[in-house]
MIMI-483812 format. One record per residue: x, y, z of N, C-alpha, C, O in turn; residue in one letter. Coordinates in pm, whole numbers. Each point is the difference from the previous one (the first is absolute). Layout:
BEGIN
{{X; Y; Z}; {X; Y; Z}; {X; Y; Z}; {X; Y; Z}; "A"}
...
***
This chain:
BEGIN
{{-905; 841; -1412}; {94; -91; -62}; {60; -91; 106}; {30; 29; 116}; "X"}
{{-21; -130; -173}; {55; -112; 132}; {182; -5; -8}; {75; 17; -96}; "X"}
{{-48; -46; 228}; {152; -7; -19}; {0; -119; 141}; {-40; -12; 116}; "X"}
{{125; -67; -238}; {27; -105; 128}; {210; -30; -81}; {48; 9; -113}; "X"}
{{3; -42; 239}; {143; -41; 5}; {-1; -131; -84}; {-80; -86; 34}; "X"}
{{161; 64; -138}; {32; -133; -21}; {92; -87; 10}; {120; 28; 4}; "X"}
{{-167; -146; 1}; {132; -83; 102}; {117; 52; -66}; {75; 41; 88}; "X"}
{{-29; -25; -192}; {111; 88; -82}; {78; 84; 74}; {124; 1; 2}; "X"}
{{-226; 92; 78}; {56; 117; 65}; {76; 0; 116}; {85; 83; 33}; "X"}
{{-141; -231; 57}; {36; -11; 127}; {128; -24; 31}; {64; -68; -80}; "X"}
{{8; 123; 212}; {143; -3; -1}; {11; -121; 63}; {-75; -77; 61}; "X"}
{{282; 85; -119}; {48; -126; 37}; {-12; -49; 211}; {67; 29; 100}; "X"}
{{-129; -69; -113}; {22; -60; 164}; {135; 24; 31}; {96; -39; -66}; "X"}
{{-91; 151; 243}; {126; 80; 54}; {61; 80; -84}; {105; 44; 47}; "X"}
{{-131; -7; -154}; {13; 123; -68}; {-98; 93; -33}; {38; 65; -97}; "X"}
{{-130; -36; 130}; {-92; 42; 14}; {42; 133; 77}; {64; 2; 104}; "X"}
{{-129; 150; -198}; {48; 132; 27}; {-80; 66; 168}; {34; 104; 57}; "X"}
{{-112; -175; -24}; {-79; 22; 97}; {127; -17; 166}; {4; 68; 102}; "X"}
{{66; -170; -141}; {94; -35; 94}; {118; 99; 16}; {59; -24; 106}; "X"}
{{-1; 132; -179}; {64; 87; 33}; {-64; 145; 66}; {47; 113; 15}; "X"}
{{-190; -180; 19}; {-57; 126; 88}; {21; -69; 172}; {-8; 51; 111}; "X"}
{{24; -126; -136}; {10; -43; 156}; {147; -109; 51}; {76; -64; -72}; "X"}
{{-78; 76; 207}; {142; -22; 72}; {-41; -157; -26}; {-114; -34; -32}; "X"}
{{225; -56; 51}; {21; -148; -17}; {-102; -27; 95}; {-101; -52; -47}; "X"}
{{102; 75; 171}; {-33; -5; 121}; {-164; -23; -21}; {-62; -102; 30}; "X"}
{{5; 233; -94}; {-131; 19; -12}; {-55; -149; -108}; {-88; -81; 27}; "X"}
{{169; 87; -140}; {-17; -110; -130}; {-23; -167; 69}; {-83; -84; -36}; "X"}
{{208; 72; 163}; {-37; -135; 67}; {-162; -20; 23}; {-76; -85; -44}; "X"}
{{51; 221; 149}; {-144; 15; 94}; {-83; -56; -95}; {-50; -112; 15}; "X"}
{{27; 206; -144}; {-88; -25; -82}; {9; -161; -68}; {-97; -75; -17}; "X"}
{{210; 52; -11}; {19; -169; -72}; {-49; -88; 142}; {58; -108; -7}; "X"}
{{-109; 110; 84}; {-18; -83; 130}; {-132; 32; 39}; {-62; -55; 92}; "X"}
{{3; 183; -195}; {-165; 32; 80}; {-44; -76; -123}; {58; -56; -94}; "X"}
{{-191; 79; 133}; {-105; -19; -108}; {25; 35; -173}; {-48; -78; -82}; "X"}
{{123; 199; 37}; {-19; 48; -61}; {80; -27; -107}; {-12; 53; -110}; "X"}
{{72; -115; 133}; {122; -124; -91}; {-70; -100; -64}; {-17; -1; -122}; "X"}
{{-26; -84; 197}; {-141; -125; -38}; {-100; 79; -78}; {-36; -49; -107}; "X"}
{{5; 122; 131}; {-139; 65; -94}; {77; 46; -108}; {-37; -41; -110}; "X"}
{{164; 141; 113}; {17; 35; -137}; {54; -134; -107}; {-31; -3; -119}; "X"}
{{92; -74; 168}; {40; -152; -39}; {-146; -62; -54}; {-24; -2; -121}; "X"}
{{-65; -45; 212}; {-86; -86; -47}; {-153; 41; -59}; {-74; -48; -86}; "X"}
{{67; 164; 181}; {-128; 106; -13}; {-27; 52; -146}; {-79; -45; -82}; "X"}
{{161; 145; 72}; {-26; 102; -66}; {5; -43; -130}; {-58; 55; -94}; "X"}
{{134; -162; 87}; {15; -56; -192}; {-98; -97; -3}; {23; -88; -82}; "X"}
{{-137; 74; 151}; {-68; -124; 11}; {-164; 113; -8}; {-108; -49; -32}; "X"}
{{121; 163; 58}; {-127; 50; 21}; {-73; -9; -195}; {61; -7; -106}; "X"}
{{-186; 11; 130}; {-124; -60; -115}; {-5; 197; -78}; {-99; 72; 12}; "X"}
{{203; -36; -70}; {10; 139; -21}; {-90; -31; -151}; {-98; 65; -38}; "X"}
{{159; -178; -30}; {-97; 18; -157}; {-153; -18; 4}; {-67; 56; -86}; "X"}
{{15; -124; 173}; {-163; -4; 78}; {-54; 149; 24}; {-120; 30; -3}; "X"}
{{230; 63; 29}; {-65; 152; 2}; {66; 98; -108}; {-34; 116; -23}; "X"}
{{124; -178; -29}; {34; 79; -129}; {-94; 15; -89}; {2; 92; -82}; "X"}
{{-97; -181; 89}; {-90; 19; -127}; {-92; 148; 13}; {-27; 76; -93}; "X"}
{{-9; -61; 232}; {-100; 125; -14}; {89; 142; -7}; {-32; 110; 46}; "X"}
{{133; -142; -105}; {107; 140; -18}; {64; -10; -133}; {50; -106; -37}; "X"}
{{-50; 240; -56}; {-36; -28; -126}; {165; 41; -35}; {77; 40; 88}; "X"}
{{-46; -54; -206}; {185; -48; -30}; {35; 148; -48}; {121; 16; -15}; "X"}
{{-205; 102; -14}; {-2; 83; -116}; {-47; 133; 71}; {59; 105; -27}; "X"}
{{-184; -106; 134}; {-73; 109; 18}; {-9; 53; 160}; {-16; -62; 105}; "X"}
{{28; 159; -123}; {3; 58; 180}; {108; 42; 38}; {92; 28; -77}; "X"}
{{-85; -16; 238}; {133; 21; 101}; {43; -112; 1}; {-69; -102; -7}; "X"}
{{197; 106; 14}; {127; -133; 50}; {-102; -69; 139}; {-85; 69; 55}; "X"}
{{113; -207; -18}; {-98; -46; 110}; {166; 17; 112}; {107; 53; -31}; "X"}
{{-136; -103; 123}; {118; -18; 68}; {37; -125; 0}; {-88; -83; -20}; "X"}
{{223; 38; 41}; {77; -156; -64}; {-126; -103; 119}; {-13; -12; 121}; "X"}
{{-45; -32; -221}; {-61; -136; 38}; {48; -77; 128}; {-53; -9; 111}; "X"}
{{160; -37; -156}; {48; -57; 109}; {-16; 58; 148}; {-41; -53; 103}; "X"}
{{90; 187; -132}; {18; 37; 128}; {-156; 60; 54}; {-25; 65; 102}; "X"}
{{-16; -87; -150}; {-190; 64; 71}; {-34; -122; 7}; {-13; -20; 121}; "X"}
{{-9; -79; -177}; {-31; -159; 56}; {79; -23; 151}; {-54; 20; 109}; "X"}
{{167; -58; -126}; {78; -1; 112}; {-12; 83; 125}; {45; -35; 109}; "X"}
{{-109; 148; -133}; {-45; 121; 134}; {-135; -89; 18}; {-12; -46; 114}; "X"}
{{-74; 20; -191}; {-91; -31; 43}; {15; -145; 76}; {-33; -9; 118}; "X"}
{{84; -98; -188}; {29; -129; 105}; {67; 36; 157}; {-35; -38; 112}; "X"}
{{158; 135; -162}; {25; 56; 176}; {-81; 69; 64}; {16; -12; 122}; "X"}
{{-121; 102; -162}; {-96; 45; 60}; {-96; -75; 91}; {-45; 28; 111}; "X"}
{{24; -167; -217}; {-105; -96; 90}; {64; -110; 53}; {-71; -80; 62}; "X"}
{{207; 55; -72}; {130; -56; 79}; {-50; 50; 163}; {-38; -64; 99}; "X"}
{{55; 184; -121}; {35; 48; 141}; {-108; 63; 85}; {9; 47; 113}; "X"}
{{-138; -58; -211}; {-129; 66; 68}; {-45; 113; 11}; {-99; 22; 70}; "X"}
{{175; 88; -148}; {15; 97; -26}; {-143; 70; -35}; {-73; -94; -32}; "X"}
{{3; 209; 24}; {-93; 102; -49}; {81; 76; -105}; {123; 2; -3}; "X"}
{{-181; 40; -58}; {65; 115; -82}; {-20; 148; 25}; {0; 97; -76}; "X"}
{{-20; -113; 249}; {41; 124; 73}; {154; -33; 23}; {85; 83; -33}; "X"}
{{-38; -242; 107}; {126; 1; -17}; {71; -2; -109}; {118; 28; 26}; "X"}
{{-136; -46; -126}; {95; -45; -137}; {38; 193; -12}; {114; 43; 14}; "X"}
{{-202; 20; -34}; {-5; 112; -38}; {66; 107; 85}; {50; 104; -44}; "X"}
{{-55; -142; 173}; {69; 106; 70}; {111; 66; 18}; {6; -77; 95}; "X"}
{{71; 130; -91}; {83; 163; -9}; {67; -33; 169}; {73; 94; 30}; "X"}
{{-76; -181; 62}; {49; 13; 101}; {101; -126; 23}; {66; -8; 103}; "X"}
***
């Protein structure tokens, strides 16, 4: 079964529940790396209905949120990665 987020779901920009796991301090770092720009321009821009189709609405296991397995994969080949690194435990 496919599960993808819909724009519906997404939180309000700086309210977002992810930000009371981390210190102000850390939230700057991240708004100043990379990872601000990609979730901003990236991630709502990735071609998710182009692969929704081969995942059926009704039958199977839950898939994992679209978005976010697209997005591993663009950072994967972002950064040159194997999927000895993506995968690793260290």
């Amino acid at each position: 079964m496919i599960k993808i987020k819909s724009k519906e779901q997404l939180e309000v920009s700086g309210l977002e529940t992810w930000r009371n796991d981390y210190s102000p301090k850390k939230i700057a770092l991240l708004e100043k790396s990379w990872a601000d720009p990609f979730r901003h321009f990236i991630l709502p821009n990735l071609p998710v209905e182009s692969v929704k189709k081969y995942y059926s609405n009704s039958a199977g296991r839950k898939t994992k949120e679209l978005y976010d397995i697209m997005g591993t994969l663009v950072l994967q080949e972002s950064f040159d990665l194997t999927d000895k690194h993506r995968f690793s435990c260290h």
